[in-house]
C-alpha positions as CSV (number, residue, x, y, z in Angstrom):
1,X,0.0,0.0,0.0
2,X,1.7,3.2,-1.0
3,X,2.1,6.1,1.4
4,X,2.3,9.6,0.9
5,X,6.0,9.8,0.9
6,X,7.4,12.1,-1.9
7,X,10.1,10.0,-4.0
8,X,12.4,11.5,-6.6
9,X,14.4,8.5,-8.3
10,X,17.1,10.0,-11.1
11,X,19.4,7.9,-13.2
12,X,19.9,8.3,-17.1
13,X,19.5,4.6,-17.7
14,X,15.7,4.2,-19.3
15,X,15.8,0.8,-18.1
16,X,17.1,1.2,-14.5
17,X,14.7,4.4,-14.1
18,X,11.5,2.2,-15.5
19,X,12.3,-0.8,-13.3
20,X,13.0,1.0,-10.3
21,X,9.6,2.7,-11.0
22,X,7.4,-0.1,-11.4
23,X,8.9,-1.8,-8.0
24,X,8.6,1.5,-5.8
25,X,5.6,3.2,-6.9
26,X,3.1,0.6,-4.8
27,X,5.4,2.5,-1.9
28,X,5.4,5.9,-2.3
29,X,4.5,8.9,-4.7
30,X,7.2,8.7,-7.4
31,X,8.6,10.9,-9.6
32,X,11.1,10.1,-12.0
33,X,13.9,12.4,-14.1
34,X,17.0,11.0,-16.5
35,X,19.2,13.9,-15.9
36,X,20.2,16.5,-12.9
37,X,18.7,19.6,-14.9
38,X,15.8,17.8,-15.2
39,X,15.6,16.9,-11.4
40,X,16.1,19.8,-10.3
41,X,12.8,21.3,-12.0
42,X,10.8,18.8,-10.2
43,X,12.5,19.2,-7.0
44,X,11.7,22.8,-7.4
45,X,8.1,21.7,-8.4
46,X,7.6,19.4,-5.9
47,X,9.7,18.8,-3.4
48,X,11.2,15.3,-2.7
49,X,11.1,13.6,0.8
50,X,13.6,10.9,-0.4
51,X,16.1,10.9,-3.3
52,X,17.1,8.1,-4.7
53,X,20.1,9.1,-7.3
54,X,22.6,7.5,-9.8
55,X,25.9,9.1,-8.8
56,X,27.5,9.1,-12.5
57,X,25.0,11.2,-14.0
58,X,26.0,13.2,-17.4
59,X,26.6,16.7,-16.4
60,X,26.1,17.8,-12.8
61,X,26.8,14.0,-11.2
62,X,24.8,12.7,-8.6
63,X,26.5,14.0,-5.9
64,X,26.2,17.4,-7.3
65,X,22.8,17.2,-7.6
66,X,22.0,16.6,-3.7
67,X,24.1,19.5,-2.5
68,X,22.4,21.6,-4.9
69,X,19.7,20.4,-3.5
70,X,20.1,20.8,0.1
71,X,21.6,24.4,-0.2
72,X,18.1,25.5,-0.9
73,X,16.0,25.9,2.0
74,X,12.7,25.0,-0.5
75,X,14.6,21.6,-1.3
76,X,16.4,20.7,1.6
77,X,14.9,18.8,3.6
78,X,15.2,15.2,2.2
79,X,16.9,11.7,2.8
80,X,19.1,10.5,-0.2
81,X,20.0,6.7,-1.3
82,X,22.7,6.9,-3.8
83,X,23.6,4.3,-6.6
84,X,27.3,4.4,-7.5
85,X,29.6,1.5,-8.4
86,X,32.0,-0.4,-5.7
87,X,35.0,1.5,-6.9
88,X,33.1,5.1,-6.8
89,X,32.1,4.3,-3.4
90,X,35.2,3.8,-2.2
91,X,37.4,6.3,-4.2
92,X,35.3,9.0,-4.4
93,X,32.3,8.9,-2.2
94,X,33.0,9.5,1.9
95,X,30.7,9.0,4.9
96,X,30.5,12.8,4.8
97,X,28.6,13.1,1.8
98,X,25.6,13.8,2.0
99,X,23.7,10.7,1.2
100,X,22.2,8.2,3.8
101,X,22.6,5.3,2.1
102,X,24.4,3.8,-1.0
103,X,23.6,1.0,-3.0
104,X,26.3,-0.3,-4.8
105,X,25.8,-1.2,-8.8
106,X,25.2,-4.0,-9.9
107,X,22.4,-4.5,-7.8
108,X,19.5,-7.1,-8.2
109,X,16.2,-5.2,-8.2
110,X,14.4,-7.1,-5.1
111,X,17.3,-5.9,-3.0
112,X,17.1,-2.3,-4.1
113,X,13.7,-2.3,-3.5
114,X,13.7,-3.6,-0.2
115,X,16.7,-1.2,0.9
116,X,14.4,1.9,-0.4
117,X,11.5,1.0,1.2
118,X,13.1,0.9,4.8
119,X,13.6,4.0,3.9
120,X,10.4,5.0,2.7
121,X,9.4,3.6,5.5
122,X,11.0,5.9,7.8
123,X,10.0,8.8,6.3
124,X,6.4,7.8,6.6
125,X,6.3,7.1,10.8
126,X,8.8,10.4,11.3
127,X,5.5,12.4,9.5
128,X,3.4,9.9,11.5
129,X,5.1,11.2,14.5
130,X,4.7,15.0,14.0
131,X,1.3,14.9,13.4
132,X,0.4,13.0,16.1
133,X,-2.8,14.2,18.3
134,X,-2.8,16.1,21.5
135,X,-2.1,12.7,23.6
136,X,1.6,12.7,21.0
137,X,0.4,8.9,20.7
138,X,0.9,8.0,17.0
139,X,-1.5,5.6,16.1
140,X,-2.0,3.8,12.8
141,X,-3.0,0.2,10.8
142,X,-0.7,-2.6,10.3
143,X,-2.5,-3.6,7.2
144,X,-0.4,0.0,5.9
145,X,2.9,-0.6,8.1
146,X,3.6,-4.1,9.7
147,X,4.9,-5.0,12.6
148,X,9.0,-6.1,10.7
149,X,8.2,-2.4,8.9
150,X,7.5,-0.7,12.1
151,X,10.6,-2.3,14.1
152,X,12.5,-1.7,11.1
153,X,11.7,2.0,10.7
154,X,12.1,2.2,14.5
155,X,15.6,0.8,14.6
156,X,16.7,2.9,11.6
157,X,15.5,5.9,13.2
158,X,17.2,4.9,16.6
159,X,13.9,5.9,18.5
160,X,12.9,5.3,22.3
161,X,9.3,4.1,22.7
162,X,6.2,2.4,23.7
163,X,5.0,0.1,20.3
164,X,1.6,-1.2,21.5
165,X,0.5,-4.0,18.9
166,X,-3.5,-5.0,18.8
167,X,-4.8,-7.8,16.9
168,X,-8.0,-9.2,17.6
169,X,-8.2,-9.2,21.2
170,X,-4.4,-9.8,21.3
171,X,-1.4,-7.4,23.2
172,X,1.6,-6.9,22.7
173,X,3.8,-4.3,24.5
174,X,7.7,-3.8,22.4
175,X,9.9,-0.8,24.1
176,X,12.7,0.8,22.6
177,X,15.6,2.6,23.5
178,X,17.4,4.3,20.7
179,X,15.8,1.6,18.2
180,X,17.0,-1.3,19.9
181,X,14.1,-3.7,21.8
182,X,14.6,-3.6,25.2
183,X,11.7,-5.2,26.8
184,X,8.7,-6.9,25.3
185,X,5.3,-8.6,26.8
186,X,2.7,-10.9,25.0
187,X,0.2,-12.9,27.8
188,X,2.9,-14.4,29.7
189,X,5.9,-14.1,27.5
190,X,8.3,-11.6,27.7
191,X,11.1,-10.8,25.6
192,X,12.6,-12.2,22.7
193,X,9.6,-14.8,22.6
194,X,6.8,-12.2,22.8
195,X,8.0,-10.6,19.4
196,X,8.7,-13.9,18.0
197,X,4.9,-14.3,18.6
198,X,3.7,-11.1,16.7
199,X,6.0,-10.7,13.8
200,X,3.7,-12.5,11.7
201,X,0.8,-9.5,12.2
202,X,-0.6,-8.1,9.3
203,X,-3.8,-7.2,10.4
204,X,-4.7,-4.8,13.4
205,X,-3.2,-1.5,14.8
206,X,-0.7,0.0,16.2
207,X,0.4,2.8,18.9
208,X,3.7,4.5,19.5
209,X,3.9,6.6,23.0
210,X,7.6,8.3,22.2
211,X,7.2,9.0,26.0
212,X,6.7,4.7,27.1
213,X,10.0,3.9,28.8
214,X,11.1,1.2,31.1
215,X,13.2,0.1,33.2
216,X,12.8,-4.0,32.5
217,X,15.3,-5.5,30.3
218,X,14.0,-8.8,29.2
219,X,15.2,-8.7,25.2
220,X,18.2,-10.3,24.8
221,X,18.7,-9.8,20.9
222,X,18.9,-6.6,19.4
223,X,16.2,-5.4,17.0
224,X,17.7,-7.1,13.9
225,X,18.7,-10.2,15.6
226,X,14.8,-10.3,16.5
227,X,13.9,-9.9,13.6
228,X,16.0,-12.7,11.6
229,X,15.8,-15.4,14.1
230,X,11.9,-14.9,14.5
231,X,10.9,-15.1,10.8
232,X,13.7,-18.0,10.7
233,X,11.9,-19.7,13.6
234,X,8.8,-19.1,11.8
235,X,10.2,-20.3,8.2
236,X,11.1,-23.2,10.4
237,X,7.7,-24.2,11.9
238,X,6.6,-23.5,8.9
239,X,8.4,-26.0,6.6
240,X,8.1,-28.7,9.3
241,X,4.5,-28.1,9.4
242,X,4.2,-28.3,5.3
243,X,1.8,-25.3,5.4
244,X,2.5,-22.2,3.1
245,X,4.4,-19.3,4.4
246,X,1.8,-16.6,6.7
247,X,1.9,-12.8,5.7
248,X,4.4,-10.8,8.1
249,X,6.5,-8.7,6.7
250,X,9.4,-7.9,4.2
251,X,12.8,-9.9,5.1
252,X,15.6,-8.0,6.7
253,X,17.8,-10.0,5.0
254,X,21.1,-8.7,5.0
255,X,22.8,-6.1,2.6
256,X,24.0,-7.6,-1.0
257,X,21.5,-10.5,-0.2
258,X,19.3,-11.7,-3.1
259,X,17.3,-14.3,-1.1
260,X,14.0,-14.8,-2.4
261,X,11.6,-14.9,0.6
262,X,9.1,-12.1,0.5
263,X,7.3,-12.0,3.5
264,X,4.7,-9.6,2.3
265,X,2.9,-11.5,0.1
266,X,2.8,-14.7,1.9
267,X,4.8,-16.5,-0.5
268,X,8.5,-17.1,-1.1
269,X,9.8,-15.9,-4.0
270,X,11.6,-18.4,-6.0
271,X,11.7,-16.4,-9.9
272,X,14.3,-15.1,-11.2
273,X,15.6,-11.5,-9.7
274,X,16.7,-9.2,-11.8
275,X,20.2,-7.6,-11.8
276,X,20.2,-3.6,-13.0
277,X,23.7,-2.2,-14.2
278,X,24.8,1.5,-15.1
């Protein structure tokens, strides 16, 4: 289900720009440009939340294009990913350019994908979060933003909170403290095994008190460590139980990986990925 996230993707390759369009536009609003003149007059336009940018553009390059960007106060506030080859990230890229995440070409499309959308992601609960009501409780649907989403988005944003998780009659308490899990509670488990228990949620709602602290420390993974050993518990029960794979929630596999389960839509992905060059 796509947000309201503004998306600016720029890369001169027609084929890399259309693919990346198709997979990201059930995420966000996208808009799409094949040179920096050209992203620029949309920026301008309509300003971009995230930028997701090829860093050997003809002309201005891609890293030209964000500080251009940012030096305007109309355009300025936005997240970038860049797209840049192993050899520019390390020769000519630093951590103190202004992107917040690269992804390295070649890339297979699934992982690209998935990368953006934590971002997207993001983006999407930090506007959640300044429009909350009176109460500052930010409250939405996890048919919009499941629970791996939230946790993810959480832990990327290195926030301290109270996630309250509802699902048909069903509790579960998760706080954070700078977007690690520190305690959880479902019935009478605590812990790791109460978000074991609720990573497969893709129905109900959700709460975040950004003033829920506590003193209990009962997790004993971090958030990603949750997260892959509880969907590969659940891949586990699954496959011993011979039942298809429940909905949960995109895999947090790990960077560079092209493993083909796809939480989301309750089935693993076995077809063929597809790799997109400069």
């Amino acid at each position: 289900m796509a947000n309201d996230v503004k998306l600016l993707v720029v890369d001169d390759n027609p084929m890399v720009l259309g693919m990346l369009h198709q997979a990201l536009a059930p995420l966000a609003q996208v808009m799409t440009a094949s040179d920096a003149a050209d992203a620029l007059l949309k920026a301008v336009d309509n300003p971009p939340e995230l930028v997701v940018c090829d860093y050997r553009l003809p002309g201005m390059d891609g890293r030209q294009l964000v500080e251009k960007l940012k030096s305007r106060p109309a355009t300025a506030n936005f997240s970038t990913v860049l797209m840049a080859s192993k050899a520019d990230i390390a020769e000519r890229l630093s951590p103190q350019d202004a992107a917040d995440d690269y992804l390295e070409k070649p890339f297979f499309l699934k992982e690209a994908t998935r990368r953006i959308k934590r971002m997207i992601d993001r983006i999407a609960l930090e506007k959640m979060a300044k429009t909350a009501p009176s109460d500052g409780v930010v409250r939405g649907s996890l048919a919009q933003m499941n629970v791996i989403d939230l946790m993810q988005s959480l832990e990327m944003g290195r926030k301290s909170c109270q996630l309250t998780l509802n699902n048909e009659g069903d509790r579960c308490e998760v706080f954070f403290a700078e977007g690690q899990v520190k305690h959880a509670t479902y019935g009478s488990l605590v812990g790791d095994q109460a978000v074991f228990k609720v990573l497969r949620w893709t129905g109900g709602s959700f709460e975040l008190n950004f003033d829920g602290k506590t003193d209990k420390e009962t997790a004993k993974l971090n958030t990603q460590g949750l997260l892959m050993e509880g969907l590969r518990l659940l891949d586990e029960s699954q496959r011993d139980g011979g039942g298809e794979p429940e909905a949960v929630a995109s895999s947090p596999t790990s960077p560079g990986s092209t493993g083909a389960t796809s939480i989301a839509s309750g089935t693993r992905e076995e077809e063929e990925d597809v790799l997109l060059d400069n």
